[in-house]
C-alpha positions as YAML, in Angstrom:
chain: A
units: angstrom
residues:
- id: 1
  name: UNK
  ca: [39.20, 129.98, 121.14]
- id: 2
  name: UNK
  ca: [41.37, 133.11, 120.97]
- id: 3
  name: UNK
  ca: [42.51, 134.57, 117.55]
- id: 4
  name: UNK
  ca: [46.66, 135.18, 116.27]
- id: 5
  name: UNK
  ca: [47.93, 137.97, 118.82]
- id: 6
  name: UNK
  ca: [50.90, 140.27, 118.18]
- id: 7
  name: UNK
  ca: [53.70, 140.24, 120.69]
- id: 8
  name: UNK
  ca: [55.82, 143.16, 120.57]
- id: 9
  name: UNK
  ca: [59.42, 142.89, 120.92]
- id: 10
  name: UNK
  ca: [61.95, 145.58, 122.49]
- id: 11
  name: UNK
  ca: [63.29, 146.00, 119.53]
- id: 12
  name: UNK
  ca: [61.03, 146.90, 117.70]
- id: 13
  name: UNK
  ca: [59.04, 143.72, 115.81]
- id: 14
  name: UNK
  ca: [56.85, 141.70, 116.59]
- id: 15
  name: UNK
  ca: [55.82, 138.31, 116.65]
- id: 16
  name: UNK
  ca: [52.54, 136.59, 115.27]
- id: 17
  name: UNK
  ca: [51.51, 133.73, 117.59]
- id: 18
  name: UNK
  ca: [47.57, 131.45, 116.98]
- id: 19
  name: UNK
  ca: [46.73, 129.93, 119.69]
- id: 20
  name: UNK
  ca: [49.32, 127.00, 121.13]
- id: 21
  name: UNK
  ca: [51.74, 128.28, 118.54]
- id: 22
  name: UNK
  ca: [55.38, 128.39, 120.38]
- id: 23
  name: UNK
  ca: [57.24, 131.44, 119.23]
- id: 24
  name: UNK
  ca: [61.13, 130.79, 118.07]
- id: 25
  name: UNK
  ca: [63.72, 131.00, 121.08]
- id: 26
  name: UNK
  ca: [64.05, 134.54, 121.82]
- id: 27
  name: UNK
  ca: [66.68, 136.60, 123.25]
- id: 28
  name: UNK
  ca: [65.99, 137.66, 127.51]
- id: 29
  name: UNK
  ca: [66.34, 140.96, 126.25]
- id: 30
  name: UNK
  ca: [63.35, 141.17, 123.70]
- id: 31
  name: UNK
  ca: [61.07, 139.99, 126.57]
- id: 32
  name: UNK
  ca: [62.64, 140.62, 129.72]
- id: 33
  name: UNK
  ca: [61.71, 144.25, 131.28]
- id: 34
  name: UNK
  ca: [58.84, 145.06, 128.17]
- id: 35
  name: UNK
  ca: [55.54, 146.06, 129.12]
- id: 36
  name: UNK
  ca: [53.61, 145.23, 126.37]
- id: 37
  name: UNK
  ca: [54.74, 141.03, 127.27]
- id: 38
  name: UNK
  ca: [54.48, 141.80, 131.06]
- id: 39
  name: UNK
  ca: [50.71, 143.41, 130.32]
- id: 40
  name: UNK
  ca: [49.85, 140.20, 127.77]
- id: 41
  name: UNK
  ca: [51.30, 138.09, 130.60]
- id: 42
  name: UNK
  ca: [49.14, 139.38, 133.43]
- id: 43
  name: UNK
  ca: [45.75, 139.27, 131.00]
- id: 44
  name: UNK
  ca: [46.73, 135.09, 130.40]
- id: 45
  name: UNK
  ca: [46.96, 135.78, 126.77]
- id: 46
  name: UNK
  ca: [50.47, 134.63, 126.68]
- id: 47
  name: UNK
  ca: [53.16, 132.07, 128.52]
- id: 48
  name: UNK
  ca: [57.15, 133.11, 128.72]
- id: 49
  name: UNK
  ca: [59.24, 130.54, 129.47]
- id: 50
  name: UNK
  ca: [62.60, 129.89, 130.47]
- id: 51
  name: UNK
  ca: [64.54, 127.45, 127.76]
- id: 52
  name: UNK
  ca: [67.46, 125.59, 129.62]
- id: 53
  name: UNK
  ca: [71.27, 126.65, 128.84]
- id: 54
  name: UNK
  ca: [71.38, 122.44, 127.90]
- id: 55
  name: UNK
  ca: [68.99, 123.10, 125.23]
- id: 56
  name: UNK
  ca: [70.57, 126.04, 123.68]
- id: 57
  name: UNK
  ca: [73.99, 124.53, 123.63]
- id: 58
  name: UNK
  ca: [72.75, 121.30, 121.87]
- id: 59
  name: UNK
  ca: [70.88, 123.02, 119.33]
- id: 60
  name: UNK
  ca: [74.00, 124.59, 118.63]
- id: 61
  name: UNK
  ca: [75.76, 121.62, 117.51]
- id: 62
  name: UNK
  ca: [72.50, 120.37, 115.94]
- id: 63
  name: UNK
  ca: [71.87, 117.53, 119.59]
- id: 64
  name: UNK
  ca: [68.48, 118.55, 119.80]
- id: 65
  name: UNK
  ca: [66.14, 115.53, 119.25]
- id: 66
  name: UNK
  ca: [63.37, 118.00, 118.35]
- id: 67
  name: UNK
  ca: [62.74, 121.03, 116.65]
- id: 68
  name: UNK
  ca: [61.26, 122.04, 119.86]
- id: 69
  name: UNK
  ca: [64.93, 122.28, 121.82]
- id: 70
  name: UNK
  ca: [66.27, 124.48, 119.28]
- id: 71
  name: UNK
  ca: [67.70, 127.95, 120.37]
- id: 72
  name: UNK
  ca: [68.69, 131.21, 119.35]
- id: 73
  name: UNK
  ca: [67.95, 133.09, 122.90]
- id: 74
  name: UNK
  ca: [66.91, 131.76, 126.23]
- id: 75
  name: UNK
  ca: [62.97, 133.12, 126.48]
- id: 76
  name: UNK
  ca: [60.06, 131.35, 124.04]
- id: 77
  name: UNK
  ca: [56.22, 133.23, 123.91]
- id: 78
  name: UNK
  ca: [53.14, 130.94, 123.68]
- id: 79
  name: UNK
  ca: [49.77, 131.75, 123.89]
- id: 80
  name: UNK
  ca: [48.17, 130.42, 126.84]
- id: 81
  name: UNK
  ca: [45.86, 127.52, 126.42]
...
């Protein structure tokens, strides 16, 4: 198994992920156009996925069931598996 990587962000931190850790909601623009995620990416190291507008809305107003809804952005880093 793979050890914590460091995902850089566009502006300017980073983010510590261990393996199957999900990141916190991130803004599209921290991941979205960044070479250092698209290169991590294309090696398998790490997932980016999309987080549904329904999601973000209802963490808003505290809907979520889980703390795994919750939103601040619309992009979320995990390490592959």
């Amino acid at each position: 198994m793979w050890g914590p990587i460091q995902v850089p962000l566009s502006s300017g931190p980073s983010v510590r992920l261990s393996p199957l850790q999900l990141s916190d909601d991130l803004p599209d623009v921290e991941v979205v156009n960044n070479a250092k995620v698209d290169k991590l990416r294309q090696q398998g190291l790490i997932d980016v996925e999309q987080v549904a507008d329904e999601q973000a809305e209802a963490a808003d107003t505290d809907e979520a069931p889980d703390a795994e809804q919750r939103s601040r952005g619309r992009k979320r880093a995990a390490p592959s598996a």
